[in-house]
Structures are given as structure tokens and as C-alpha cells.
N, C-alpha and C positions, 0 to 999 in steps of 0.2 A: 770755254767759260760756261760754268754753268749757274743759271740764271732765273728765275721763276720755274721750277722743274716740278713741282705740285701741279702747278696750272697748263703747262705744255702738252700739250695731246700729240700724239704720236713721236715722242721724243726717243732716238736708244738710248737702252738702259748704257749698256754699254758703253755710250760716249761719257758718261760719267763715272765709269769705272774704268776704263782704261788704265789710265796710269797710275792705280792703284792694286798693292800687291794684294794678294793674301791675308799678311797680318794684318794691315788697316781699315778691311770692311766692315769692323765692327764701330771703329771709331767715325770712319766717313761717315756712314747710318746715324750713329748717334751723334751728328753733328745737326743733320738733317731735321733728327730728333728736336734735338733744345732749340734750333732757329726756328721752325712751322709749329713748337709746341703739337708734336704728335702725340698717342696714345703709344707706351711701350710695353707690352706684354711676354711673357717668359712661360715656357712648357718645357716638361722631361719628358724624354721617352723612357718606360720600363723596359728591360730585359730587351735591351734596343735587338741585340742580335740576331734574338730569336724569330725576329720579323721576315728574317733574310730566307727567300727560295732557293734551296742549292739545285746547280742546273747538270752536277757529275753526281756518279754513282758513286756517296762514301761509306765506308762502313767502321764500325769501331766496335773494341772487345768491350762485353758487359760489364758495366762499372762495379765496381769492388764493392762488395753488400746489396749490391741489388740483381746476383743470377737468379736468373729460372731455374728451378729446380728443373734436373733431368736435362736441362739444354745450357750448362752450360761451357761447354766447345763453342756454341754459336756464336754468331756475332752479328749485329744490329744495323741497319743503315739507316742512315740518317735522312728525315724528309725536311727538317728543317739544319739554318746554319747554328753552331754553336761557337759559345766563345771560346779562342784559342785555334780555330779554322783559320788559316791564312784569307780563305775567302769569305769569311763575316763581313769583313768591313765593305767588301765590295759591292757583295750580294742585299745587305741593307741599304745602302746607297744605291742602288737600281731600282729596289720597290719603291724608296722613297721618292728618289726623280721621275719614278712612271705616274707617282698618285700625283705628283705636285703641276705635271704636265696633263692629267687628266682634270684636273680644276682650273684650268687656263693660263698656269703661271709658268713665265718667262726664265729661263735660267742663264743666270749672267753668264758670259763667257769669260769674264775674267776672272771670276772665283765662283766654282762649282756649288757651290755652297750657299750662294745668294739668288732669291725668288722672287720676282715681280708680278704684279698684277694690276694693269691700270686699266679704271670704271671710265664708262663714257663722261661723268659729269666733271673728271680731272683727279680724283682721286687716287689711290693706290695703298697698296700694301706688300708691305716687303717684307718677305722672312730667310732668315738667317739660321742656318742649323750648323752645327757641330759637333758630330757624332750622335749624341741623345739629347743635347742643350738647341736651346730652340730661342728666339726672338722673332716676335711679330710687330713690324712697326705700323701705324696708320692713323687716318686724320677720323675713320668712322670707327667706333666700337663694335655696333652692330653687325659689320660686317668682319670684325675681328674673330666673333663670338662666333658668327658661321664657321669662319674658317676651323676654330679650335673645334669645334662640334663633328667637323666634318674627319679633324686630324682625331680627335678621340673614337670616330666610331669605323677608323682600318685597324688603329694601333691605339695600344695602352700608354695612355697618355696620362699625365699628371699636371693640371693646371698650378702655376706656380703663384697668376696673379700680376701687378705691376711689375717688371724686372728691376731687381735691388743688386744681384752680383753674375759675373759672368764670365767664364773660365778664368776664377781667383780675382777678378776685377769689380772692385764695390761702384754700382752706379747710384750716383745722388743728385737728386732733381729738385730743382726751384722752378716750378710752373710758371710762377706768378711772372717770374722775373725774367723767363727763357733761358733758363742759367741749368749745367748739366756737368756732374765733375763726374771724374773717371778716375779712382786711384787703387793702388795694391798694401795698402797700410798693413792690413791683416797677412799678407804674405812677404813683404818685407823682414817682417817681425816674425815669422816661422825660419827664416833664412839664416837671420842671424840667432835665434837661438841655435838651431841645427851647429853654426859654425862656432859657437859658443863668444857671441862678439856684442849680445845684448845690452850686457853691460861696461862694453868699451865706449872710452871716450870720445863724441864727436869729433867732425872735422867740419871744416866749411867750404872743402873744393872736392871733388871729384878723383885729383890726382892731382899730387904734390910736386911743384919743379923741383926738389930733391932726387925724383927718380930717375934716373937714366936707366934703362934697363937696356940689356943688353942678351946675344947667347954668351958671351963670355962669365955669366951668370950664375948659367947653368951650372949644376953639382960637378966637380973631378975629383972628390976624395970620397972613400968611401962612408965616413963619415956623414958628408954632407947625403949624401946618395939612398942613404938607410934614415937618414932622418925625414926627409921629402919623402921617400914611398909611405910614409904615414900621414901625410899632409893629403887632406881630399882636394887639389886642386881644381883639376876637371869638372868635378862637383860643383866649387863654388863659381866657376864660369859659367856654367849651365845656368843655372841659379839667378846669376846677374844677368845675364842675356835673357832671358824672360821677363825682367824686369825692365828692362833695356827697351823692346819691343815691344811690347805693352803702352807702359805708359810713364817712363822714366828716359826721353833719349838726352838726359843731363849726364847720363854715365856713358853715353855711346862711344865718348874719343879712349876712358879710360878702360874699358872692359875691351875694345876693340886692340888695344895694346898689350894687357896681360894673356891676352887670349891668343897670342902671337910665342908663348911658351909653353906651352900646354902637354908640347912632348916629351919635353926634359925642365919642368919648372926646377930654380931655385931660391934657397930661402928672397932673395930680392925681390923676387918675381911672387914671394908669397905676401912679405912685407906690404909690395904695393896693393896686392889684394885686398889684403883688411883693411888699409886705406880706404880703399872703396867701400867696404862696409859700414867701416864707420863713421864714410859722408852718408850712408842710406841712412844710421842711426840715427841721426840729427834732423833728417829730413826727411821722414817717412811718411810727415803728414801732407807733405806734397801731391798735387793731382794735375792731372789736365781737366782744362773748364773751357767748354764749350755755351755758347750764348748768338745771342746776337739775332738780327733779322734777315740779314742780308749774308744769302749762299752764295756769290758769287766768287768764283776765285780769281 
């Protein structure tokens, strides 16, 4: 249970991330967020990759329009990582974990990605990175404003200010009232344009008892076979499972079922797809809302 965690001195982080995955450490934080009324802060990193120390000898031919005259046979090695290196992503992530371990901060063991730092008088500060997106959570400003001071003068850093959206997730905050929504309105609405379903008619469930879906579904005539390799299924599962995970698990029973055809969808298995979309239609304005004073689970 966790229970006055602002106030607990020497608390693991840990014990309060355990049994949560990956996807949800954005949401646990910002739960944390609207119940203690924290300060929430957001930073980019530029040209995140370029931050990265490569630790092998690489080399790569002269980029096209930019030879040396007279050298070019040569070829260049790289002192830093670039994008498209299998090892960027790695190599940026170890500067980053060495700087954030050198300013005294805790890296959660259950998601790499998440930073502590608890002051003697009970405070703390937590940040969250993801790739180049960055969140700062905490109850001091001042001590928020170091830390950005401290992340702007390793790397190119771009202060973003209060955080308003975050990987496609719009965050909206009532101070007053400890109140904090979390929704995908603006990316719903790119999905179903993409599937061309904007202007399909709502629904008011998830998935209709109409459907039985079945393999027996699946395409056997050529016909059916050549019409479906035109349909972007896959596509539109991707699509919903993001939406799904986020901040929509009102589709989880039906996206977890059509997503059980994926190999050989047919038209049925397509029908109940846009079903789904055109319950997101109807209810895009949908969010999760976080509040309250009491953390305790």
C-alpha cells in the first residue's frame, strides 16, 4: 500500500513501482501529480542522438555532396553516434543514466526510464524521459529549475514549460480542484481519418453481440483474398492498441479479439474493426481523470 509517499523518508522507490509495467509510469506519476498538486514540467531534447559516445571504431563513406575534393576514396569515422546507428539509442541512454546518476538520482528498476531524487526535508523529484520527451515532476520549483539548468548545460535542451501533451497524450489540469485528465482526442481523430471512418456513424459499445468471429472467416476464394490484401488491417490494430494502452482500456476486450486475426483477416474480422472505430467516433471526447487526495491503493 502506498500511503503518504511525499512525506516518507527513506521509502523504495521501487516498492511503488513494482507492479507496474512500462506503459503506466506515465499515468501512476501523473496520478501522484493531481493528488499532492505537484509542479509538472516538460523538456525536449535536440538532436537527442547526437549526444551519444560511440565506444567501436565506425566508419562511413562521404556523404553525397559533401566529398573533399582530392579525398574522395576516403572515408570518415565517426566520434559521435548518428541516427540510423543501431547503437544511438543505446549509446544516448548511457550518457543520459551516467549524468542523472551523477546528480544523485535513483533509477527505478522497474522502468529504466524513471528518475528519483528524495531531499532531506521529504521532498522529491521525479523525471521521466522517453527518448528526447522528458517530464519533471515535483512539489519545489526551484529545485525543478536547477535540475533544467543543470540538463540544459550537458545537452541541447528546449524547455517546453508546464506539460500540456505527451507521446500523442493531451494533459489537462484543474489545480484548483486536484483534478488531471489524460486523453488522445487529437489522435483518435488522425486514425480515423487515416482509415477514412471520420465520418461513419457512431456506435455505443465497443463490440457488438452480432459478432462471432471466427478462423472459419478467414478469406477461401480468391476473391475474397485479393479484396483483404487491400484492407490495412494490421495497420488499424496497431492504431487501436495504442489507443488501448494509453488511455482507452474500454476497447481492450474488442481490439484484443480482432487482433486474434491478423494473419489471414476476413471481411468479418474487418466489419468488427470499424465497429470499433466507430465506437472511438462517438467517444473521442473520452479521458481518464485522475484527482483526489488520498494515494493509497
Amino acid at each position: 500500500m502506498v500511503k503518504g509517499f511525499a512525506q516518507k523518508k527513506g521509502i523504495d522507490f521501487d516498492e511503488i513501482f513494482s507492479p507496474v509495467v512500462k506503459t503506466t509510469s506515465i499515468r501512476t506519476i501523473l496520478s501522484l501529480v493531481a493528488a499532492e498538486d505537484l509542479y509538472l514540467e516538460q523538456l525536449d531534447v535536440k538532436t537527442t542522438f547526437l549526444h551519444g559516445d560511440l565506444e567501436e571504431e565506425i566508419y562511413m563513406q562521404q556523404s553525397q555532396g559533401y566529398e573533399v575534393k582530392g579525398k574522395e576514396k576516403l572515408v570518415c569515422r565517426l566520434k559521435k553516434s548518428l541516427y540510423g546507428l543501431k547503437q544511438a539509442p543505446r549509446q544516448w541512454y548511457l550518457k543520459f543514466d551516467k549524468f542523472m546518476s551523477e546528480q544523485g538520482y535513483t533509477r527505478c528498476h522497474c522502468d529504466h526510464c524513471v528518475y528519483l531524487k528524495k531531499k532531506n526535508d521529504g521532498s522529491y523529484i521525479i523525471l521521466l524521459f522517453y527518448v528526447d520527451d522528458m517530464l519533471v515532476v515535483g512539489s519545489n520549483m526551484q529545485e525543478i529549475n536547477v535540475l533544467k539548468r543543470k540538463l540544459a548545460n550537458s545537452f541541447a535542451m528546449k524547455d517546453l514549460g508546464a506539460a500540456k501533451e505527451i507521446l500523442g497524450m493531451r494533459i489537462t489540469r484543474d489545480r484548483k480542484n486536484r483534478k488531471l485528465t489524460l486523453s488522445q482526442n487529437e489522435y483518435i481523430q488522425k486514425v480515423l481519418k487515416i482509415f477514412n471512418m471520420h465520418n461513419a456513424k457512431p456506435v455505443s459499445t465497443p463490440f457488438a453481440s452480432h459478432f462471432k468471429l471466427s478462423k472459419e472467416m478467414c478469406p477461401n476464394t480468391q476473391e475474397d483474398m485479393d479484396y483483404m490484401s487491400k484492407v490495412p488491417y494490421e495497420s488499424a490494430v496497431g492504431n487501436l492498441m495504442y489507443a488501448m494502452v494509453c488511455t482507452r482500456p474500454d476497447i481492450a476486450h474488442a481490439v484484443g479479439v480482432v487482433s486474434r486475426y491478423m494473419n489471414n483477416p476476413g471481411k468479418e474480422h474487418w466489419m468488427a474493426m470499424k465497429w470499433i472505430l466507430r465506437y472511438l467516433k462517438g467517444t473521442t471526447n473520452q479521458a481518464l481523470c485522475f484527482g483526489g487526495s488520498n494515494i493509497s491503493l
